[in-house]
C-alpha positions in Angstrom: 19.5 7.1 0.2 19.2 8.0 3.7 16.9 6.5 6.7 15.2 9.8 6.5 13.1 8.0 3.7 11.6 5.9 5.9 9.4 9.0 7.3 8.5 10.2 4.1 7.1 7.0 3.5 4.5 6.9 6.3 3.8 10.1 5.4 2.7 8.7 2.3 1.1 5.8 3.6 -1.3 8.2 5.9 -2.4 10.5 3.4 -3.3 7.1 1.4 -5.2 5.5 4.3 -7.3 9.1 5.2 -7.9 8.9 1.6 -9.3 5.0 1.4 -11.2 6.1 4.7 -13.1 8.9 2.9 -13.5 6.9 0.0 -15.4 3.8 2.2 -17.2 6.5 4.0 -18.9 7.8 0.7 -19.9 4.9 -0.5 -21.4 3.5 3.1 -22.4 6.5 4.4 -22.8 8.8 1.2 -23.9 6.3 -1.3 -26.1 8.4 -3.6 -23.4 11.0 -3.5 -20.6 8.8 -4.5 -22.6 6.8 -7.3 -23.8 9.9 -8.8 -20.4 11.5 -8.3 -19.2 8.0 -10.1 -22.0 8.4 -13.2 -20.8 11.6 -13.8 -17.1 11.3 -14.1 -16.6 7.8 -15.4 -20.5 7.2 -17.5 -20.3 10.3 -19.2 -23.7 11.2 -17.4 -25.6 8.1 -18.0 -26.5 5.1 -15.5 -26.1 1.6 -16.0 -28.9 1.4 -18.9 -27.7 3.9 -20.8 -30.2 7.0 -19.5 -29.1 10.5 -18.6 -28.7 10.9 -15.2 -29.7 13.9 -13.4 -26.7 15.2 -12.5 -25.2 14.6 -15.6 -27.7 17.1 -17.0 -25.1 19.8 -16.0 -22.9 19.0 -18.4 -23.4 19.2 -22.3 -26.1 17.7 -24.5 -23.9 14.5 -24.4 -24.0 14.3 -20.8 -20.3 15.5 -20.4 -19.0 17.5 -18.2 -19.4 20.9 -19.3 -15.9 23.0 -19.1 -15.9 24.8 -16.1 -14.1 26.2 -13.1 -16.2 24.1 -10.7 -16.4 20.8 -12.9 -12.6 21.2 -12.8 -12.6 21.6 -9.2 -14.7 18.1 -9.1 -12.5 16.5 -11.0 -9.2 17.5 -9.3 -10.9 16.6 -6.3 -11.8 13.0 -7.5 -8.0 12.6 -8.2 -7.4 13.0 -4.5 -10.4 10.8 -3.8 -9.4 8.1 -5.6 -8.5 4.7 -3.2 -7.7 3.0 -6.7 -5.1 4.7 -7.0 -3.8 4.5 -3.3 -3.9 0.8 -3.6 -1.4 1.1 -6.2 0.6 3.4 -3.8 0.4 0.7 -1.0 1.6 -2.1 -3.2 4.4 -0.3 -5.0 6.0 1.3 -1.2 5.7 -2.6 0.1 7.7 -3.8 -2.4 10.0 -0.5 -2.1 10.2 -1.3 1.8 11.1 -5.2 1.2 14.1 -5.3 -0.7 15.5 -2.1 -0.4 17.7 -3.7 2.2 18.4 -6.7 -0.1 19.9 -4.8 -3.4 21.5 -3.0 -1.3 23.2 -5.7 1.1 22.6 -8.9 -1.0 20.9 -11.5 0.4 20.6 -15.6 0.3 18.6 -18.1 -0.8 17.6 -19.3 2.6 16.9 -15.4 3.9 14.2 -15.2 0.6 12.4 -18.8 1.7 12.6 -17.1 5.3 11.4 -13.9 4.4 8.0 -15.5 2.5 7.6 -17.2 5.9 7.6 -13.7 7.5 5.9 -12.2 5.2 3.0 -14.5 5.8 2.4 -14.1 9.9 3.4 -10.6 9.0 0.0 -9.7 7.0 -1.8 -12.5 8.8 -1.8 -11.5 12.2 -2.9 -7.6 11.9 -6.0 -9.2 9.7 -6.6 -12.2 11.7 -7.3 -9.6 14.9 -9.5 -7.1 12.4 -11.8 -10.7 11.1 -12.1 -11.2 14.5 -12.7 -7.8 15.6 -15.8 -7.7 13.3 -17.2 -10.7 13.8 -17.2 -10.3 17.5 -18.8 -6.8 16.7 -21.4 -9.6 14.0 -21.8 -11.8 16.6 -23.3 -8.9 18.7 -25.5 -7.7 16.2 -24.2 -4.4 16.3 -23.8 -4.5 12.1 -25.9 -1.9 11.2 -24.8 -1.0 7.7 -27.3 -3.4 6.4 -30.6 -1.3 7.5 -29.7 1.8 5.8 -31.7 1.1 3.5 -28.8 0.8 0.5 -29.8 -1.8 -1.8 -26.2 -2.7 -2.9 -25.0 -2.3 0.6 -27.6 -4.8 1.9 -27.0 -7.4 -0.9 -23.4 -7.2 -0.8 -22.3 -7.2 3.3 -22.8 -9.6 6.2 -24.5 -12.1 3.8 -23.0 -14.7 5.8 -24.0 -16.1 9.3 -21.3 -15.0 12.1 -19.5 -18.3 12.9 -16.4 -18.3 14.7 -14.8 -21.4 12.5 -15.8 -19.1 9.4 -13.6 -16.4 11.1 -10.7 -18.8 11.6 -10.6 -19.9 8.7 -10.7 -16.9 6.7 -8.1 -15.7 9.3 -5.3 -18.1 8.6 -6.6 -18.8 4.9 -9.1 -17.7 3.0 -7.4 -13.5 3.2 -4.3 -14.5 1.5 -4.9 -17.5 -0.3 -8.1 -17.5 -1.7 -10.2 -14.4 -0.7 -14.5 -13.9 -1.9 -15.5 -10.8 -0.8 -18.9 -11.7 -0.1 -17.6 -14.7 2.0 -15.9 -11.7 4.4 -16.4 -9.9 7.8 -14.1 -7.5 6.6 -14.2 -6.3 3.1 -11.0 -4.0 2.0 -9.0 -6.7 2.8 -9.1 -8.0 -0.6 -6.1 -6.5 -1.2 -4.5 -8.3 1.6 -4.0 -11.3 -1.1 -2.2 -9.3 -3.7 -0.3 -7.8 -1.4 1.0 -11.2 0.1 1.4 -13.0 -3.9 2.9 -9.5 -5.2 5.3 -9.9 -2.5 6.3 -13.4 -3.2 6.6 -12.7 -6.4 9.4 -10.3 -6.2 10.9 -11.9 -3.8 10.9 -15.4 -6.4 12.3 -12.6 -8.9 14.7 -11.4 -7.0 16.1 -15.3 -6.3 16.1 -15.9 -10.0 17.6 -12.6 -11.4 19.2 -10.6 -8.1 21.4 -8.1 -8.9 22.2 -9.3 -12.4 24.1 -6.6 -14.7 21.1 -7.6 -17.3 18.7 -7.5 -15.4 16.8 -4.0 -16.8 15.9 -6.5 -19.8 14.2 -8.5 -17.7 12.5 -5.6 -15.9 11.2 -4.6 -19.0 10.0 -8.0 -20.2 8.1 -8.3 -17.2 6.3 -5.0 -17.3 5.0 -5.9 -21.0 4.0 -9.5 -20.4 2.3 -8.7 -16.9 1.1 -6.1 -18.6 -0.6 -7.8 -21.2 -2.0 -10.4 -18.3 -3.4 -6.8 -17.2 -2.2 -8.0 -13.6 -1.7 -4.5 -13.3 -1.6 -5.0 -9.6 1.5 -6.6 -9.8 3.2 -3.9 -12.5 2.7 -1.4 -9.1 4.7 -3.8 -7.3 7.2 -4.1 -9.8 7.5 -0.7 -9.9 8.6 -0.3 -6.3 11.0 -3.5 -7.0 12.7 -1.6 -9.9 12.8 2.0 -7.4 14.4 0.2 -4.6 17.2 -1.3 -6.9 17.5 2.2 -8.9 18.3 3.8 -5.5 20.2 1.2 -3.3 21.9 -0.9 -5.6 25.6 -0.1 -4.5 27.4 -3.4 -7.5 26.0 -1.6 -10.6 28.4 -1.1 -13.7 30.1 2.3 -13.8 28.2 3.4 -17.1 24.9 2.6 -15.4 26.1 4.3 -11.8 26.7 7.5 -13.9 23.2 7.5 -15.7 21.6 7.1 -12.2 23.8 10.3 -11.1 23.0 12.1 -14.2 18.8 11.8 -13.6 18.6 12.6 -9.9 21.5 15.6 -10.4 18.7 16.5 -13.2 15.7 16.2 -11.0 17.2 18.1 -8.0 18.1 21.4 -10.3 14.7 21.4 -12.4 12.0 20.7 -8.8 9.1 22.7 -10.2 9.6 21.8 -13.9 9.7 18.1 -12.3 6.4 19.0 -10.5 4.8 20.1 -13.5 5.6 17.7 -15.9 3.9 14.8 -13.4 0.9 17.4 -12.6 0.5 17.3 -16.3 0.9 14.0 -17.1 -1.8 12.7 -13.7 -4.0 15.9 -15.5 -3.5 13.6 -18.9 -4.2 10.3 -17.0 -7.2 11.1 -15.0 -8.3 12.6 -18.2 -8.4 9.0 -20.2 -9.5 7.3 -17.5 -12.7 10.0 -17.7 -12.7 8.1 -21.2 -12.0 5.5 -20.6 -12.7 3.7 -17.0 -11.7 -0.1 -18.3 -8.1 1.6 -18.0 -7.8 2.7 -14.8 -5.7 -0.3 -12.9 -3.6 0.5 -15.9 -3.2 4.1 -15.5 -2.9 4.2 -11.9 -0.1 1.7 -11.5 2.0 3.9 -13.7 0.3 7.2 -11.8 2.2 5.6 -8.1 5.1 5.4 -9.8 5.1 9.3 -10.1 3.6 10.0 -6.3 6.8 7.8 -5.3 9.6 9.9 -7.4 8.2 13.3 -6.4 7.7 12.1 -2.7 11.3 10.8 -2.5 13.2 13.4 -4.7 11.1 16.6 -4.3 12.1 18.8 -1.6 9.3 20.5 -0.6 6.7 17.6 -0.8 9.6 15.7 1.1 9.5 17.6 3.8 6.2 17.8 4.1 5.6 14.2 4.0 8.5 13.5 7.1 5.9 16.1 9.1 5.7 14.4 12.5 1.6 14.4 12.3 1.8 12.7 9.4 4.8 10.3 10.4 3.0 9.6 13.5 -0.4 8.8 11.3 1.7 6.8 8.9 2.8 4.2 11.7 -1.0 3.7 11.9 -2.3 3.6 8.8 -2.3 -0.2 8.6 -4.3 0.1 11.6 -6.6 2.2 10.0 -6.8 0.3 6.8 -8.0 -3.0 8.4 -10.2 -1.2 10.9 -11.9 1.5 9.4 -14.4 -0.9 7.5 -16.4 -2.2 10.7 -16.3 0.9 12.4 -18.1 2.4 9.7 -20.2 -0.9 9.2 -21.5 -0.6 12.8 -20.7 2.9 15.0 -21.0 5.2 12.4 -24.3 3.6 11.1 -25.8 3.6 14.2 -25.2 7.0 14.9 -26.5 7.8 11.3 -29.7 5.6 11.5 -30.4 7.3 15.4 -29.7 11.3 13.5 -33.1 11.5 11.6 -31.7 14.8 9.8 -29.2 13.9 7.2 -27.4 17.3 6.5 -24.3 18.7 5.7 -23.3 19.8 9.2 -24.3 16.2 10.7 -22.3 14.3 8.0 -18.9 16.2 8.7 -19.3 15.7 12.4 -20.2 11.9 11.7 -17.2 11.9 9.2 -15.1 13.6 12.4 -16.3 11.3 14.7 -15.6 8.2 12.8 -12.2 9.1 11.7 -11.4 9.5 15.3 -12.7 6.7 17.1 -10.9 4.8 13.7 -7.2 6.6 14.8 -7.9 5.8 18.5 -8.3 2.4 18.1 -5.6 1.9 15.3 -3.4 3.2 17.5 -4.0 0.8 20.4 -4.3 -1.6 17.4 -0.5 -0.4 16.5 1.1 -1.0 19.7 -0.9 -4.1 20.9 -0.9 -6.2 17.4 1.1 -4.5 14.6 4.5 -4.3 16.4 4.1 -7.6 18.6 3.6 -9.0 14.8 6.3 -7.8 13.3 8.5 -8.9 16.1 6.7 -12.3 16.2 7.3 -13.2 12.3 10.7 -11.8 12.7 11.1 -14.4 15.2 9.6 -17.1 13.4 11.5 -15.9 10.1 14.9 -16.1 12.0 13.6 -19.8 13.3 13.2 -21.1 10.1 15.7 -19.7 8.6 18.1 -21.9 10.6 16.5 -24.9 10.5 16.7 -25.0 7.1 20.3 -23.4 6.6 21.2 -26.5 9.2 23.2 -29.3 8.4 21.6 -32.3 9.4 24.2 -34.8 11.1 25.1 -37.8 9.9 23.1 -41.0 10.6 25.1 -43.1 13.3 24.5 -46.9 11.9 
């Protein structure tokens, strides 16, 4: 595999952050849009008590959707707006990042402990400036989301008094030990805790089993039992495991080498029958998730693992993902993640509450607005936290790492 992967891999992360920024700006700034949008997809029509919703009157007498060229439209579009499924993405290409270099140069006991120290003031430190960043913007009473007028939006945000020990706190624990949404300043980053278990996780895993010649048994053990836990959260991280070691695994027997070679010699000379056997199959899964909603953590942890092949392996969507726009947005993205929530919690509601005309052409430019004030800052975010954090838990990583792989000398009696 070649470094050039690392560019098609931000390109993937910024279409999945624009993505989870459209999605949050729906359901904040859209709401009745977005929940009837939800009723009409995933409740066949029909609210929360069982009665026919208006806009599920378009459909058939069963509240369907009726079979046509713009219901299909909806629906493919809902498959693009669909942070569920970019969660999934997220989890899966951290895992892919993580320990590609480690089946593919071996590693030691010591450099794992190390690397769950890193991996700690690596999340911590982005999310410990966002907590802070919106409770200073609390603290201010500049939170505005909460006189919209949204009934869920009021019960469910800034229930809790802005304390700066309560921002601490949830800073350096509560995020990735033991997160409550509705004890948060920041709300997406409930994922922040599955990413930081998923990853220790794997990285336990890869201690136990490594590069073991039988260790596809084990792969597949794992995906049924975490399965069955429906920790589906952590089958998209095993999925990235299992990709990294398909593709940078050098010590695998020859009989396994050659079935490797066989697939991607496959994949290369058949790219648009490729494509259309995963456009059917996310056609097929979106379908059943339209049936059946209780699946969809299910469904779209197998769904990443088809964005990652055809992103990695597919020329054409390769190179469109290693596009320097989108590169460039990718090294971002985390920016955008943790900021985009109180942005849209306080600057975009303002400027929504102060417009007294709600329409079409005010939204987009409140949509455009947003998004760039939410880039500009994520990209000051980016160079002032995100790469001083990396370079600070690599530091601490590399600290800890010899103190413990020290020999302590002997006791002089």
């Amino acid at each position: 595999m070649s470094a050039r992967k690392i560019y098609q891999l931000e390109g993937v992360r910024a279409i999945g952050a624009l993505i989870v920024f459209i999605c949050h700006f729906q359901i904040i700034l859209a709401p009745k849009f977005y929940d009837n949008w939800y009723t009409l997809m995933y409740l066949n029509g029909r609210d929360a008590f069982g009665k026919l919703n208006w806009i599920g009157s378009a459909g058939n007498a069963n509240g369907r959707l009726a079979h046509s060229i713009s219901n299909f439209t909806v629906l493919s579009a809902n498959l693009m707006i669909n942070g569920n499924l970019v969660l999934h993405i997220f989890w899966a290409l951290s895992a892919y990042v993580i320990f590609k270099k480690f089946f593919e140069y071996g590693t030691t006991e010591s450099m794992l402990i190390s690397s769950s120290v890193k991996r700690y003031f690596r999340l911590m430190i982005p999310c410990a400036v966002s907590i802070f960043f919106s409770y200073i913007i609390y603290k201010a009473g500049l939170i505005y989301v909460t006189k919209l007028g949204v009934k869920t939006l009021q019960e469910n945000l800034y229930t809790i008094p802005p304390t700066f020990i309560h921002a601490l706190r949830t800073s350096l624990w509560s995020t990735l030990f033991n997160y409550d949404y509705y004890d948060s300043y920041n709300g997406p980053l409930w994922t922040i805790q599955r990413e930081f278990y998923g990853s220790i996780f794997c990285f336990a895993l890869f201690g136990v089993v490594g590069r073991n010649y039988k260790r596809g048994f084990i792969y597949l053990l794992l995906f049924l039992c975490v399965g069955l836990l429906k920790m589906y959260w952590l089958n998209s991280f095993l999925f990235g495991y299992f990709l990294a070691d398909y593709d940078f695994t050098p010590t695998n027997s020859l009989k396994v080498q050659q079935l490797i070679a066989r697939i991607n010699t496959w994949i290369d000379t058949h790219q648009l029958l490729t494509v259309f056997a995963v456009l059917c199959a996310f056609i097929v899964c979106k379908m059943i998730i339209y049936k059946h909603i209780e699946w969809m953590d299910m469904i779209n942890s197998f769904l990443c693992y088809l964005v990652i092949l055809i992103t990695f392996r597919i020329r054409v969507v390769s190179a469109l993902m290693s596009r320097k726009v989108l590169t460039a947005l990718g090294k971002v993205s985390f920016g955008i993640y943790v900021l985009h929530w109180p942005i849209l919690c306080s600057f975009s509601s303002w400027l929504y509450l102060r417009h007294p005309d709600h329409n079409n052409a005010f939204i987009f430019l409140l949509f455009f607005l947003s998004l760039s004030l939410t880039i500009l800052l994520s990209w000051i975010f980016y160079k002032l936290v995100d790469m001083k954090s990396i370079s600070l838990a690599g530091k601490i990583s590399k600290r800890f790492n010899a103190y413990i792989t020290t020999k302590p000398e002997p006791l002089q009696h």
